[in-house]
LOLUMKOL-377190 format. One line per field, with one value per residue: residue in three letters; y, x, z of N, C-alpha, C in turn. Coordinates in steps of 0.05 Angstrom, whole numbers, always signed. Layout:
N
resn ALA, ... .
nyy Y, ... .
nxx X, ... .
nzz Z, ... .
cayy Y, ... .
caxx X, ... .
cazz Z, ... .
cyy Y, ... .
cxx X, ... .
czz Z, ... .
//
This chain:
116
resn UNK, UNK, UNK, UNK, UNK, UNK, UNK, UNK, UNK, UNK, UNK, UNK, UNK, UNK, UNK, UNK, UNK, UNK, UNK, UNK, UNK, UNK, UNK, UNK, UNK, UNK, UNK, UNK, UNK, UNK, UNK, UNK, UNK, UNK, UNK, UNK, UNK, UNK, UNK, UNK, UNK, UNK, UNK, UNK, UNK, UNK, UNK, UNK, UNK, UNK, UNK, UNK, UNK, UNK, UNK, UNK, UNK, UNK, UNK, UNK, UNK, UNK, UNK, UNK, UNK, UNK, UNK, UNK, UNK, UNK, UNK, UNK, UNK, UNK, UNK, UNK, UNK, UNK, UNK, UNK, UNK, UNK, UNK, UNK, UNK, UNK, UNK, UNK, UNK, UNK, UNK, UNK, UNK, UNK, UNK, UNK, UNK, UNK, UNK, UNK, UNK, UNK, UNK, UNK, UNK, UNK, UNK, UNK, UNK, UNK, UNK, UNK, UNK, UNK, UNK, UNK .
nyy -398, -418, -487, -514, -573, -596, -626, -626, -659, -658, -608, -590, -627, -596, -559, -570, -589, -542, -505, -540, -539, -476, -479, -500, -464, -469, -456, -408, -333, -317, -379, -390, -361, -366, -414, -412, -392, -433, -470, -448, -442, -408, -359, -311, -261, -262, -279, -235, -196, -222, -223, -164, -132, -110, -138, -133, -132, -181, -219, -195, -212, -274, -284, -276, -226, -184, -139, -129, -98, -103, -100, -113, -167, -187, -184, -220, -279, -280, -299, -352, -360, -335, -294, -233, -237, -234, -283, -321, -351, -413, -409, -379, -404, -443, -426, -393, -360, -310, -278, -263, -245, -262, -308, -372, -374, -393, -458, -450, -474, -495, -458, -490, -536, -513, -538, -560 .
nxx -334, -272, -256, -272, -267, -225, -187, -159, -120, -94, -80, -44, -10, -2, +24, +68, +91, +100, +125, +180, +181, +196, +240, +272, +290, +259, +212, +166, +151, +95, +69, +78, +44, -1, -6, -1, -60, -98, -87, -106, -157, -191, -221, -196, -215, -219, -173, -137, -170, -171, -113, -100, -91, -99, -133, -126, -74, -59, -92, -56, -4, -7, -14, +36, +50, +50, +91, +104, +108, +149, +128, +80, +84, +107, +63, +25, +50, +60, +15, +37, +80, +130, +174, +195, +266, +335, +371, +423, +454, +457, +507, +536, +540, +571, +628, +652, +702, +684, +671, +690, +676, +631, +586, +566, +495, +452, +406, +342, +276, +204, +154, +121, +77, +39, +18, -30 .
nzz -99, -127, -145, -108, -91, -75, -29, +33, +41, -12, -25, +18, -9, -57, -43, -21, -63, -86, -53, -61, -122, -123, -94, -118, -157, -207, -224, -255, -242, -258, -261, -207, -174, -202, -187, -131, -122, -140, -102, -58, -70, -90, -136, -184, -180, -124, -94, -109, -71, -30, -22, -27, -65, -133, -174, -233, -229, -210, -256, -291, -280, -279, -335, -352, -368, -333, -295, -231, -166, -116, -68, -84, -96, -48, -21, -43, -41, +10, +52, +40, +66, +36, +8, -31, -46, -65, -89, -93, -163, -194, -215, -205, -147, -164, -181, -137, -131, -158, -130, -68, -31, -16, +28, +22, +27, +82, +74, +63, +95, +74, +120, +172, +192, +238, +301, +348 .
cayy -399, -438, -511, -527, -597, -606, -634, -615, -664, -656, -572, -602, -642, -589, -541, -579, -587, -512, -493, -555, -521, -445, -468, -499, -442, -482, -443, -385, -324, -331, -399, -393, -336, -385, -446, -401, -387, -456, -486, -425, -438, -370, -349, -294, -236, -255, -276, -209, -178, -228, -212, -134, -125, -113, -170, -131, -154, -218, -221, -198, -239, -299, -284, -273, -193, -169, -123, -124, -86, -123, -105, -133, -196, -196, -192, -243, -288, -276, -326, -379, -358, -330, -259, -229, -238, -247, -307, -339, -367, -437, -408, -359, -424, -460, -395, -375, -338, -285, -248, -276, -238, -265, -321, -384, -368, -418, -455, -450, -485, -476, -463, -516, -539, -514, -563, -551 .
caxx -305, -257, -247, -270, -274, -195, -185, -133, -90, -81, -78, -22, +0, +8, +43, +93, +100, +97, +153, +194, +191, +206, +268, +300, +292, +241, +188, +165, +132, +63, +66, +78, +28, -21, -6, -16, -81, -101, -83, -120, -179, -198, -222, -172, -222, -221, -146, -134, -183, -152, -78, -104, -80, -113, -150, -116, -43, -64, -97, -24, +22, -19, -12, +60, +47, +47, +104, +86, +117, +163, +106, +57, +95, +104, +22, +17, +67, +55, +0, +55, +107, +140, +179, +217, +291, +355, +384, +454, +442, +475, +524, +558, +553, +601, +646, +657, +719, +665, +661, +709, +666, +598, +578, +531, +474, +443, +376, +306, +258, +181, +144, +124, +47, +31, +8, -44 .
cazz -101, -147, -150, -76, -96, -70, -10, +50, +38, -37, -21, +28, -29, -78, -35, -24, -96, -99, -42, -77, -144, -108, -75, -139, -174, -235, -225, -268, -229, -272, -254, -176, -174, -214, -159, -97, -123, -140, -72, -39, -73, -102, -163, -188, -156, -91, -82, -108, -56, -6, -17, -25, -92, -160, -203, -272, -229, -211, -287, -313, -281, -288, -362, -362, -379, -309, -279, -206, -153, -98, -50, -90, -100, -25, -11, -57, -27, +48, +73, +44, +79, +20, -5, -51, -42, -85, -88, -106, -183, -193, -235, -171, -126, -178, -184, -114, -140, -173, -104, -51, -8, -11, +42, +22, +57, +97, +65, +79, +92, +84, +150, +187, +197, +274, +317, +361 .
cyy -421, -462, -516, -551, -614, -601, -628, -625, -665, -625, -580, -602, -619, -562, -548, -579, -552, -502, -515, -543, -494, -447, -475, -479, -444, -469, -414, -366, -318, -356, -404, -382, -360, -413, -444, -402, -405, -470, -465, -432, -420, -370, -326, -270, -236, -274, -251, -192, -195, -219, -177, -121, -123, -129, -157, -138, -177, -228, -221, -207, -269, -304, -281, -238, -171, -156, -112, -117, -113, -127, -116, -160, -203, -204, -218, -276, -296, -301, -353, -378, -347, -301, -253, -229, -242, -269, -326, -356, -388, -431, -395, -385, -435, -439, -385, -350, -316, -265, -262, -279, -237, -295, -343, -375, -396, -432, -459, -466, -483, -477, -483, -515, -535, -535, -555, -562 .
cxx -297, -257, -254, -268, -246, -198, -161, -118, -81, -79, -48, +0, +19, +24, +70, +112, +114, +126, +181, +200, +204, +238, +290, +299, +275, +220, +175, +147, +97, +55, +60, +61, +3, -34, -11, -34, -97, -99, -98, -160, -192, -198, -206, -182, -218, -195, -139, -138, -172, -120, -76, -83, -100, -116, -143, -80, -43, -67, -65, -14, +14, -13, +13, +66, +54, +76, +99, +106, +125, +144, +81, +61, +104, +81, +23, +35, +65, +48, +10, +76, +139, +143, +187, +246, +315, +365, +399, +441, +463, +498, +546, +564, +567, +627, +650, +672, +701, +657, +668, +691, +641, +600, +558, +521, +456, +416, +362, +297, +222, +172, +127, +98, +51, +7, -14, -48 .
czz -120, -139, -115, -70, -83, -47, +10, +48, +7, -41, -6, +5, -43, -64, -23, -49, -90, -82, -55, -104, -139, -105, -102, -159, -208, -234, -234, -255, -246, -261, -222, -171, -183, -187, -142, -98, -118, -112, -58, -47, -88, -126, -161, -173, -131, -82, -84, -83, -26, -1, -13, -44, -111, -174, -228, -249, -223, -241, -300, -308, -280, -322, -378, -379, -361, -303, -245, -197, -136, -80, -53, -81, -62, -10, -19, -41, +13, +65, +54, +46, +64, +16, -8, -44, -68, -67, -99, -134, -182, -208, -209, -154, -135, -176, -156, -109, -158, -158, -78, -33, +6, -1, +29, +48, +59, +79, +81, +78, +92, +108, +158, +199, +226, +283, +337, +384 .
//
């Protein structure tokens, strides 16, 4: 397997990073797709064969080529608590008058290490 050499709390570390970049919206899907992997460990075959997707869509959206399905991008996504949604661009939350009738919605947060 990939990079096993990283340790739980810098896997920790960088998933923090990773739901921190997600929520402000800085994060390019090649890139997030790239970072799950990386913190998982996994060479690109066997996140693929873990998320139960194809190693040529992992390959393409790693490469910025990919077109993946919403359900892909939800496999992929999953075991970090992550999945596809729209979501208010900073330009609508300045503009409220652009749709009287749309609600901020509440924020998220990522899920929360269980305790044992």
């Amino acid at each position: 397997m990939a990079g096993k050499n990283i340790d739980k709390e810098a896997a920790r570390a960088l998933r923090t990073e990773l739901y921190a970049a997600v929520a402000g919206g800085e994060l390019p899907l090649q890139e997030a797709v790239k970072r799950m992997r990386k913190i998982s460990r996994l060479t690109q075959a066997e996140f693929a064969a873990h998320r139960g997707v194809s190693i040529k869509a992992i390959k393409e959206i790693e490469n910025g080529r990919g077109n993946p399905t919403v359900e892909t991008l939800n496999k992929i996504g999953k075991f970090f608590g992550l999945e596809v949604a729209f979501v208010r661009t900073a330009t609508l939350q300045r503009q409220p008058e652009a749709d009287p009738g749309l609600q901020a919605l509440p924020k998220t947060h990522p899920p929360q290490k269980k305790t044992r």
